[in-house]
TORFI-459120 format. One record per atom (N, C-alpha, C): residue number from 1; residue in one letter; atom name; z, y, x. Coordinates in pm, 1 decimal. Atoms other than C-alpha are relative to their C-alpha. Example, Ala and Ser with C-alpha at 12.3 -4.5 7.8 and 13.67 -1.06 7.14 Angstrom:
2
+-----+-----+------+----------+----------+----------+
:   n : res : atom :        Z :        Y :        X :
+-----+-----+------+----------+----------+----------+
:   1 :   A :    N :      0.0 :   -119.0 :     89.0 :
:   1 :   A :   CA :    780.0 :   -450.0 :   1230.0 :
:   1 :   A :    C :      0.0 :    120.0 :     90.0 :
:   2 :   S :    N :     -6.0 :   -119.0 :    -82.0 :
:   2 :   S :   CA :    714.0 :   -106.0 :   1367.0 :
:   2 :   S :    C :     73.0 :    109.0 :    -77.0 :
+-----+-----+------+----------+----------+----------+
//
This chain:
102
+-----+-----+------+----------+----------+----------+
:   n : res : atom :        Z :        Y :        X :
+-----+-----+------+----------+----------+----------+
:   1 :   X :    N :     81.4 :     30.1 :   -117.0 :
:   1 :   X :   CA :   9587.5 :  31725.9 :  13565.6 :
:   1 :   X :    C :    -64.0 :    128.5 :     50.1 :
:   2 :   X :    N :     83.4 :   -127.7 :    -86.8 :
:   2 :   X :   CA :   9455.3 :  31989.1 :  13825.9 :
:   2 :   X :    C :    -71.4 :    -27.5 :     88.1 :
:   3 :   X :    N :    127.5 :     36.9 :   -132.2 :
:   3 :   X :   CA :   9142.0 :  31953.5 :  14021.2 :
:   3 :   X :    C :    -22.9 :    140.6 :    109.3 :
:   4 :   X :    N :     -3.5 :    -96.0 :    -66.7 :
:   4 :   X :   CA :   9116.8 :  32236.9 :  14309.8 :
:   4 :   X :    C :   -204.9 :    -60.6 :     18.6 :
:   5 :   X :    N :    148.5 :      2.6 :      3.9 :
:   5 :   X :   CA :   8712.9 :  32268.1 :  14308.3 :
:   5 :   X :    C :    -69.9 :     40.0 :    180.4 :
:   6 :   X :    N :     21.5 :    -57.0 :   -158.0 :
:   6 :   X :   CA :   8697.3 :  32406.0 :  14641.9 :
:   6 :   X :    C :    -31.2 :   -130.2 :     95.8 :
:   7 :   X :    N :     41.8 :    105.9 :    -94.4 :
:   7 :   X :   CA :   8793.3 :  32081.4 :  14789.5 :
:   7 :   X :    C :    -86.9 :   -134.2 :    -20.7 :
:   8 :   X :    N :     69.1 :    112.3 :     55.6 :
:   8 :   X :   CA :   8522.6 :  31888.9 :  14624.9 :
:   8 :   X :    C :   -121.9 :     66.7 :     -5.8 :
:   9 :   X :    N :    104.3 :    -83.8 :     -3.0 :
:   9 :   X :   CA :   8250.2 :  32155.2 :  14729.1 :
:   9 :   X :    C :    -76.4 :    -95.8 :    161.6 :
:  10 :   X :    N :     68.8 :     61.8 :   -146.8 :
:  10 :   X :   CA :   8038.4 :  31929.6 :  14992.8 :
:  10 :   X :    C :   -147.0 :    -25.6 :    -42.5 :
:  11 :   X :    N :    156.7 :      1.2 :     38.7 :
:  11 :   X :   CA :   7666.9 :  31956.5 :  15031.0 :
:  11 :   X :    C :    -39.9 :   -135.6 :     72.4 :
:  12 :   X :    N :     69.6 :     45.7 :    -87.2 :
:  12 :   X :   CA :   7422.0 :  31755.8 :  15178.7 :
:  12 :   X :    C :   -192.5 :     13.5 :     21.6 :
:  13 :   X :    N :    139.2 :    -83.8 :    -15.6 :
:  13 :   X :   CA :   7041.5 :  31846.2 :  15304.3 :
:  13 :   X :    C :    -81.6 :    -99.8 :    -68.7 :
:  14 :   X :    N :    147.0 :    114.3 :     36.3 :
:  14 :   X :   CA :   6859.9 :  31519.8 :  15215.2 :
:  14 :   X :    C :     33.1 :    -24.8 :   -189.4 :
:  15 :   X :    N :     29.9 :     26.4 :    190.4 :
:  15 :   X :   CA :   7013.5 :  31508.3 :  14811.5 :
:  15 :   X :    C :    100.9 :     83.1 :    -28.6 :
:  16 :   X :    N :   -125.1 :    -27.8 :    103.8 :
:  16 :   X :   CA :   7259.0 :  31639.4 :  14547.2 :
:  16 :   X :    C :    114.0 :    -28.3 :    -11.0 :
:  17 :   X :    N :   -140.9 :     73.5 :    -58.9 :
:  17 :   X :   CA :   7622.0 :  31580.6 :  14598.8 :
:  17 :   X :    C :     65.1 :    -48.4 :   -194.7 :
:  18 :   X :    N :    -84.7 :     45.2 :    107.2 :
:  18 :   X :   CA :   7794.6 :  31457.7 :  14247.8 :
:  18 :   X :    C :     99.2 :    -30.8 :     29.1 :
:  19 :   X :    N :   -121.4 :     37.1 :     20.9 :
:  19 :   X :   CA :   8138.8 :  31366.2 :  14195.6 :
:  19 :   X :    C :     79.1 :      6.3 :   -189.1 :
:  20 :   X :    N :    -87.4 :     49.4 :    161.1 :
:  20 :   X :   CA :   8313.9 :  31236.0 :  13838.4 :
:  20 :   X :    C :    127.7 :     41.4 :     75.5 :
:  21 :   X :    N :   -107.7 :    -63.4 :     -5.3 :
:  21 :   X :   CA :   8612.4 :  31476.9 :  13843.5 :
:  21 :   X :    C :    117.9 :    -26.9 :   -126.9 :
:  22 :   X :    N :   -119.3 :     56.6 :    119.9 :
:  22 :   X :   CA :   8806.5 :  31361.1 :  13503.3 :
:  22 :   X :    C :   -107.0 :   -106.4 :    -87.0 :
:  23 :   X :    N :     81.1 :     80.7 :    133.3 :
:  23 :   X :   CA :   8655.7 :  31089.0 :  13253.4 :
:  23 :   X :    C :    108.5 :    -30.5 :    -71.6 :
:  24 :   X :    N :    -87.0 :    128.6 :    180.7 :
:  24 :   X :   CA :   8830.8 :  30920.3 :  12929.2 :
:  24 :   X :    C :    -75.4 :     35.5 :    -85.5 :
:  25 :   X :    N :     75.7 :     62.2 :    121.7 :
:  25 :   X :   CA :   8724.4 :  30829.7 :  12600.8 :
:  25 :   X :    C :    -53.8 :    140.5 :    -22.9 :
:  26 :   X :    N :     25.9 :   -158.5 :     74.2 :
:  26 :   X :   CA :   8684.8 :  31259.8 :  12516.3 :
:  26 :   X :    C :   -163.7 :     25.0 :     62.8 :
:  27 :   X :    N :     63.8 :   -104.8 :    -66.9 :
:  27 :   X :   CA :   8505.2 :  31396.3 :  12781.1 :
:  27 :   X :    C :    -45.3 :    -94.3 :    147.4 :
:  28 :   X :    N :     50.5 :     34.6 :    -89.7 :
:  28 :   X :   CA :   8331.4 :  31337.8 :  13097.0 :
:  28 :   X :    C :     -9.3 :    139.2 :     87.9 :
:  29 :   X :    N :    -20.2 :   -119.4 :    -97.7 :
:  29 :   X :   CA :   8383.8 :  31622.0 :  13378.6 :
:  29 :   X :    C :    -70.2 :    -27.6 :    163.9 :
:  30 :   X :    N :     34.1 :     19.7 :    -76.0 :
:  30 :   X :   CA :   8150.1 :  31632.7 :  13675.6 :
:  30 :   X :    C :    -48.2 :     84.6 :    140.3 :
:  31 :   X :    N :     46.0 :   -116.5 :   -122.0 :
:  31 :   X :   CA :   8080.3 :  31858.8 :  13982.2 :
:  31 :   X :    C :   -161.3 :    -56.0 :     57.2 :
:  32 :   X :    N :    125.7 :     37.4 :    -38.6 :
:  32 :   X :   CA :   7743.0 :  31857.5 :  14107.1 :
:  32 :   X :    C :    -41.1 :    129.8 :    123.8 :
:  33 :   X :    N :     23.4 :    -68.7 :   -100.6 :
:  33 :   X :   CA :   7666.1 :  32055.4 :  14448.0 :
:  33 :   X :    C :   -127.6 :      2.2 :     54.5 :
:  34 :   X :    N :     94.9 :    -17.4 :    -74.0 :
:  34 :   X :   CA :   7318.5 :  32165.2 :  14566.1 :
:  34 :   X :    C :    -32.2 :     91.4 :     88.1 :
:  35 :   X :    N :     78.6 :   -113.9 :   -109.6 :
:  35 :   X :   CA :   7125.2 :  32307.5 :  14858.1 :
:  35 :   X :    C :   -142.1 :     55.5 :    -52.9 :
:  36 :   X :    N :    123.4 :    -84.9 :     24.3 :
:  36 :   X :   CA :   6827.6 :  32513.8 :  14804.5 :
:  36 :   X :    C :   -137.7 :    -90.1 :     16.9 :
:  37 :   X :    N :    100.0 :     56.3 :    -20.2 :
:  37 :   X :   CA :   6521.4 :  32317.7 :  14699.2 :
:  37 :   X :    C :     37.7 :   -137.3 :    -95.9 :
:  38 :   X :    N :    -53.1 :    124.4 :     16.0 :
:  38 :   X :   CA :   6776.2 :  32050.4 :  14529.2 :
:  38 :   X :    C :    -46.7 :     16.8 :   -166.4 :
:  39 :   X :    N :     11.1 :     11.6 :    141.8 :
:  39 :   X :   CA :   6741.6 :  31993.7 :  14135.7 :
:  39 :   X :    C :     49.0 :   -105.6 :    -46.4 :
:  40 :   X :    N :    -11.3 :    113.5 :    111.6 :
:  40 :   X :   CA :   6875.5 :  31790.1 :  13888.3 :
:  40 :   X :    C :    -79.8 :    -23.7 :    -98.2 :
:  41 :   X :    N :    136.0 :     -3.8 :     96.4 :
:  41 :   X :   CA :   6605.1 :  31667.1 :  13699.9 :
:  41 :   X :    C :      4.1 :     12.9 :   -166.1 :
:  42 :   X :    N :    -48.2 :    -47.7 :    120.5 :
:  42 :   X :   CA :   6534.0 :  31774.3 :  13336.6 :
:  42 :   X :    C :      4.7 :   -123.2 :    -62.0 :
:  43 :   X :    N :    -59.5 :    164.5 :     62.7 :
:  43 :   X :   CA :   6724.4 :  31455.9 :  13115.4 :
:  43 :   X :    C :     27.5 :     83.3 :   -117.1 :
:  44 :   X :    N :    -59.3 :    -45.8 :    134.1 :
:  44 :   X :   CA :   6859.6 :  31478.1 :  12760.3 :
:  44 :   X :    C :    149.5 :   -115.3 :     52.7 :
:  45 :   X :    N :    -84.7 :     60.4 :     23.6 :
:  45 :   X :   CA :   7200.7 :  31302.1 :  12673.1 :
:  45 :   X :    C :     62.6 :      6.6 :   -161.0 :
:  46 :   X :    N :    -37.0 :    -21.3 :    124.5 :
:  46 :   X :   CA :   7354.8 :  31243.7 :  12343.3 :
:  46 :   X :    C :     96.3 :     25.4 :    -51.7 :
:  47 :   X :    N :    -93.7 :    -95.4 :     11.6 :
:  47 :   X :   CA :   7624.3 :  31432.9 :  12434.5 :
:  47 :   X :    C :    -14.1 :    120.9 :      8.1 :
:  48 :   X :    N :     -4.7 :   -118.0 :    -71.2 :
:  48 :   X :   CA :   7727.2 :  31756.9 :  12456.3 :
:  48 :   X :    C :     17.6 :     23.1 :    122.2 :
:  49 :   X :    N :    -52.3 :     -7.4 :   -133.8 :
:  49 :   X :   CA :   7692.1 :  31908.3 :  12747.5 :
:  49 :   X :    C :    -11.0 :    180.0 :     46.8 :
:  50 :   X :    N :    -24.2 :    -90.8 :    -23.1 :
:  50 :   X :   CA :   7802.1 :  32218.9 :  12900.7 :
:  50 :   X :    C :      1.4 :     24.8 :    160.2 :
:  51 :   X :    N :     -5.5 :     12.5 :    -95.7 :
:  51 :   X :   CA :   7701.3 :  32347.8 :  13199.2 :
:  51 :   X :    C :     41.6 :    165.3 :    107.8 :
:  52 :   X :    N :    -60.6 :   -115.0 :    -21.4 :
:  52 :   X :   CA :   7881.0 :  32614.2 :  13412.1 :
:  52 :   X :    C :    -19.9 :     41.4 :    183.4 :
:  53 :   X :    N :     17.5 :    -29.4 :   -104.4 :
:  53 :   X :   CA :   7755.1 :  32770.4 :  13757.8 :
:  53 :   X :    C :    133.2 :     63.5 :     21.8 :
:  54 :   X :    N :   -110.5 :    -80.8 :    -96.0 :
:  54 :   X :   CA :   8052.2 :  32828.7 :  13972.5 :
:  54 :   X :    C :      8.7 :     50.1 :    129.1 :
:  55 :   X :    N :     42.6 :    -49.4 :   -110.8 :
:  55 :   X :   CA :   7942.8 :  32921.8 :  14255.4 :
:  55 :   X :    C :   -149.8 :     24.4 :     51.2 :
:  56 :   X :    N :    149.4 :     38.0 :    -52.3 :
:  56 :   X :   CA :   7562.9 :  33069.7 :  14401.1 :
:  56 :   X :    C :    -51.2 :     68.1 :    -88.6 :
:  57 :   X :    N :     97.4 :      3.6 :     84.9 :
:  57 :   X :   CA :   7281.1 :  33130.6 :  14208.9 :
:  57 :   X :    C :   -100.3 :    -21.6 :      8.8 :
:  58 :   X :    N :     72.7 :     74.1 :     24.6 :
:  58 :   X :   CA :   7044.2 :  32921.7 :  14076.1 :
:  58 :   X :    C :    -68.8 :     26.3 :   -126.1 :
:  59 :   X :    N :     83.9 :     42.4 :    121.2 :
:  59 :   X :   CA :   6836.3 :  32808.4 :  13774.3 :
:  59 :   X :    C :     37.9 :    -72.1 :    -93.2 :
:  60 :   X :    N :    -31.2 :    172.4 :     79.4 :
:  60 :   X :   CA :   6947.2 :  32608.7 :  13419.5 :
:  60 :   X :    C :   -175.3 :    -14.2 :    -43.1 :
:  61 :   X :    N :    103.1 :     36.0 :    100.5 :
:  61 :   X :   CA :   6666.1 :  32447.0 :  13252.4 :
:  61 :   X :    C :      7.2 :     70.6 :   -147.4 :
:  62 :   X :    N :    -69.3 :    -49.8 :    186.5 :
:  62 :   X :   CA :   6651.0 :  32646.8 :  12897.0 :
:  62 :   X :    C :   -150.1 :    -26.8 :   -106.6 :
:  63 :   X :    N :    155.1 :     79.4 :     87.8 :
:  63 :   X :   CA :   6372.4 :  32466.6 :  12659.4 :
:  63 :   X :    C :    -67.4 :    -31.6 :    108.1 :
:  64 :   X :    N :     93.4 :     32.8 :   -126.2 :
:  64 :   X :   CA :   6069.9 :  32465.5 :  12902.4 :
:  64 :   X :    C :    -26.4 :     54.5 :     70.0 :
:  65 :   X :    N :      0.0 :    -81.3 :   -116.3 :
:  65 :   X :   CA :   6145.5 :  32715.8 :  13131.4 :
:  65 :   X :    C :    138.6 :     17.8 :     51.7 :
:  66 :   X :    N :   -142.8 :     13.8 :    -61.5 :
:  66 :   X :   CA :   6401.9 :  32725.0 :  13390.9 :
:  66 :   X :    C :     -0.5 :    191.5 :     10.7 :
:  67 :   X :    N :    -67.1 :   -158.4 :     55.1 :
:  67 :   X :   CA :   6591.2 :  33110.8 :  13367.3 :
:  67 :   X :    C :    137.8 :     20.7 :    143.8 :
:  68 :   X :    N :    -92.2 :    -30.8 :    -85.3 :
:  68 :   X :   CA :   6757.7 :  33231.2 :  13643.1 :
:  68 :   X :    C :    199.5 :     25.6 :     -4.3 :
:  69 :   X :    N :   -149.0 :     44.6 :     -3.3 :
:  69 :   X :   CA :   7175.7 :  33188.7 :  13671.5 :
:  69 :   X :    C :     71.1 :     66.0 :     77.1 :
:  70 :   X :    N :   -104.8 :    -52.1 :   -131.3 :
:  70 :   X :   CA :   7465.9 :  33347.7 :  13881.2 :
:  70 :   X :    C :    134.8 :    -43.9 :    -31.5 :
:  71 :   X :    N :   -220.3 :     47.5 :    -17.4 :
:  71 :   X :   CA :   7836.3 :  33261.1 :  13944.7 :
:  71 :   X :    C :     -2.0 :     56.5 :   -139.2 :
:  72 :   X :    N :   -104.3 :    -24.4 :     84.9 :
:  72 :   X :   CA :   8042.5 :  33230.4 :  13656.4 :
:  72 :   X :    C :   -106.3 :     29.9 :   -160.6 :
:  73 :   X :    N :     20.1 :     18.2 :    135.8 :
:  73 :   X :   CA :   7781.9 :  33149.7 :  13353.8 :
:  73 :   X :    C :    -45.9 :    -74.1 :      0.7 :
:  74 :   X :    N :    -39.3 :    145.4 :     63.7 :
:  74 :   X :   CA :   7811.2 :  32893.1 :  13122.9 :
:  74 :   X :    C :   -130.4 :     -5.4 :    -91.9 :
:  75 :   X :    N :     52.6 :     27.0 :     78.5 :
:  75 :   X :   CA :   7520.6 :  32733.5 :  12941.9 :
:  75 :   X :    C :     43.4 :   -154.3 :    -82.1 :
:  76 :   X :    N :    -65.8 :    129.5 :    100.1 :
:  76 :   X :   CA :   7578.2 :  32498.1 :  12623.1 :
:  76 :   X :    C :   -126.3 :    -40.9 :    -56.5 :
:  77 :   X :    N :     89.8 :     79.5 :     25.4 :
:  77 :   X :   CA :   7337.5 :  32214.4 :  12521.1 :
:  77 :   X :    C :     -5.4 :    -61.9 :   -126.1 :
:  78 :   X :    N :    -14.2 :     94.1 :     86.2 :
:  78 :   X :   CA :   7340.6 :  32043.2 :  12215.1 :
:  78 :   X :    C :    -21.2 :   -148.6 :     29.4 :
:  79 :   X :    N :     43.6 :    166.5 :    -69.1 :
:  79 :   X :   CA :   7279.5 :  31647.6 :  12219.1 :
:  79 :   X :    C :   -126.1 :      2.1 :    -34.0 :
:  80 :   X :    N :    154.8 :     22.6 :     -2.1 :
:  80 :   X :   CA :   6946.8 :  31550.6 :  12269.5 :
:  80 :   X :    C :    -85.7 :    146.3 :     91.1 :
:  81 :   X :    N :     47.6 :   -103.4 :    -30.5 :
:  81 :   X :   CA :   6845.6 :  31888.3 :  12385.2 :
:  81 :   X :    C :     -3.9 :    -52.1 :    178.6 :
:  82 :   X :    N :     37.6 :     31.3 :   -115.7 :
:  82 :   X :   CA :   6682.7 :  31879.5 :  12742.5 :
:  82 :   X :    C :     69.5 :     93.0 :     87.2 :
:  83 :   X :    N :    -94.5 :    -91.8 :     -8.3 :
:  83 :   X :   CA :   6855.0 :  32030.0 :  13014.5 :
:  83 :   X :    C :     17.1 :    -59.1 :    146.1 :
:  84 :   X :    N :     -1.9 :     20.9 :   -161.5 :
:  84 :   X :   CA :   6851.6 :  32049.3 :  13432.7 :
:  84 :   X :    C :     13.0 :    132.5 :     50.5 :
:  85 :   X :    N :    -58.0 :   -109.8 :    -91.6 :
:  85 :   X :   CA :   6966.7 :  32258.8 :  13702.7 :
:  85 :   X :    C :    -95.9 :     -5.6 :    141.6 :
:  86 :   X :    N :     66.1 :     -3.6 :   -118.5 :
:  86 :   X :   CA :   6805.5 :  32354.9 :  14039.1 :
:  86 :   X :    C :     20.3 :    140.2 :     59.0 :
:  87 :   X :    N :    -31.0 :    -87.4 :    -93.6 :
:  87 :   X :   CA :   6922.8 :  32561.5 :  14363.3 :
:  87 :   X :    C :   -151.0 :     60.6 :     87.2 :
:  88 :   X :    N :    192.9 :    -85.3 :    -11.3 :
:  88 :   X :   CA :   6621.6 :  32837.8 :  14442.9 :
:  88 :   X :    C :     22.9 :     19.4 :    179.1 :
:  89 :   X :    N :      3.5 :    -65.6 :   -180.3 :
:  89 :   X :   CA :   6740.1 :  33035.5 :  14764.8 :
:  89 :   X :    C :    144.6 :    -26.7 :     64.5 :
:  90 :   X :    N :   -154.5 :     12.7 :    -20.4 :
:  90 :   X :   CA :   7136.6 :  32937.1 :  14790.0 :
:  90 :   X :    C :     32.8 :    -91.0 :    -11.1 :
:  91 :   X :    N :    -26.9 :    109.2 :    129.6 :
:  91 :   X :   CA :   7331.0 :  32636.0 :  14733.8 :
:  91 :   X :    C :     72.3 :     59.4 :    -86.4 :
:  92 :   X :    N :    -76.8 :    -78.9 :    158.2 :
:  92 :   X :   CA :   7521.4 :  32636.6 :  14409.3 :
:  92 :   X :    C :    103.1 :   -104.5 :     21.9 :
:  93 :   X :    N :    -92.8 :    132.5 :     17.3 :
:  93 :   X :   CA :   7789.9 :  32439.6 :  14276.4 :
:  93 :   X :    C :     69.0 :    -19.4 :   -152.6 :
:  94 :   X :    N :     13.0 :     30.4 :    171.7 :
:  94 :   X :   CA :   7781.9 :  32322.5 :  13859.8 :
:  94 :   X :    C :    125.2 :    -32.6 :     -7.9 :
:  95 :   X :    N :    -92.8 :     81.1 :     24.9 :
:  95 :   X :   CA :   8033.9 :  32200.0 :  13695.7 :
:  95 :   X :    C :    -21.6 :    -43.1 :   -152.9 :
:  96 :   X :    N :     36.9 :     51.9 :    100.5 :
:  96 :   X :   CA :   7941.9 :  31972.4 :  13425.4 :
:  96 :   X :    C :     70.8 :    -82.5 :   -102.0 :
:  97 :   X :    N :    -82.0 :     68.3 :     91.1 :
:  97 :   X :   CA :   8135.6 :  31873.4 :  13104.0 :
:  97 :   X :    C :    -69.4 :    -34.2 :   -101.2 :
:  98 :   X :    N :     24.0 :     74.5 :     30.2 :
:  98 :   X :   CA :   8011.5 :  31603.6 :  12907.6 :
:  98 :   X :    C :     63.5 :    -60.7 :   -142.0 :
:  99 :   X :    N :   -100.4 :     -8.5 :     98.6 :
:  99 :   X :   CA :   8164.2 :  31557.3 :  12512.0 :
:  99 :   X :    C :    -76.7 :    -59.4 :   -139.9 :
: 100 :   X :    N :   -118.9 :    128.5 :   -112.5 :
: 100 :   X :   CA :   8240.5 :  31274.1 :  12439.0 :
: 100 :   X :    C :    -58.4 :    -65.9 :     73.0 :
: 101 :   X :    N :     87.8 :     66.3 :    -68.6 :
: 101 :   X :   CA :   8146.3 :  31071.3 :  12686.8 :
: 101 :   X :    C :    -95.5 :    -95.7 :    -10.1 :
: 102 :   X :    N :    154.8 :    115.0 :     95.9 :
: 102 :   X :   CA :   7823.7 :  30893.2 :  12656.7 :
: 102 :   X :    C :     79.9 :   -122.8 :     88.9 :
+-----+-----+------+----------+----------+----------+
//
């Protein structure tokens, strides 16, 4: 399976764009697109989760301070561990893998 990321890059001003890009029993694969001002709020899950700025730069959540981000790095979560994203001056565009799926 091949997902082209490009064409699944769509913002919007009033929220957060999501899209479920692969699921099965393993994994859970999700794109998440923000505009500047947007956030994903800080959640736990009791999966792994891995989260990878691909475009932009933004902010992950890292313990209790969010840490500035740029294209092309990957932060890894353990389960339970807390853990959110948020677009400062750019949008961005995450890509979130999920293991195994909750």
């Amino acid at each position: 399976m091949e997902v082209k990321l490009r064409q699944h890059m769509r913002f919007e001003g009033s929220h957060m764009v999501s899209e479920v890009l692969h699921s099965c029993q393993d994994m859970r694969v999700i794109l998440m697109n923000l505009m500047p001002g947007q956030v994903l709020e800080p959640h736990t899950s009791s999966s792994s989760v891995t989260l990878h700025l691909i475009s932009g730069r933004g902010e992950f959540l890292c313990g209790s301070e969010w840490v500035p981000a740029e294209s092309a790095t990957v932060r890894f979560y353990p389960p339970g561990e807390i853990h959110g994203v948020r677009a400062v001056d750019e949008p961005i565009s995450v890509l979130a893998t999920l293991a195994p799926r909750p």
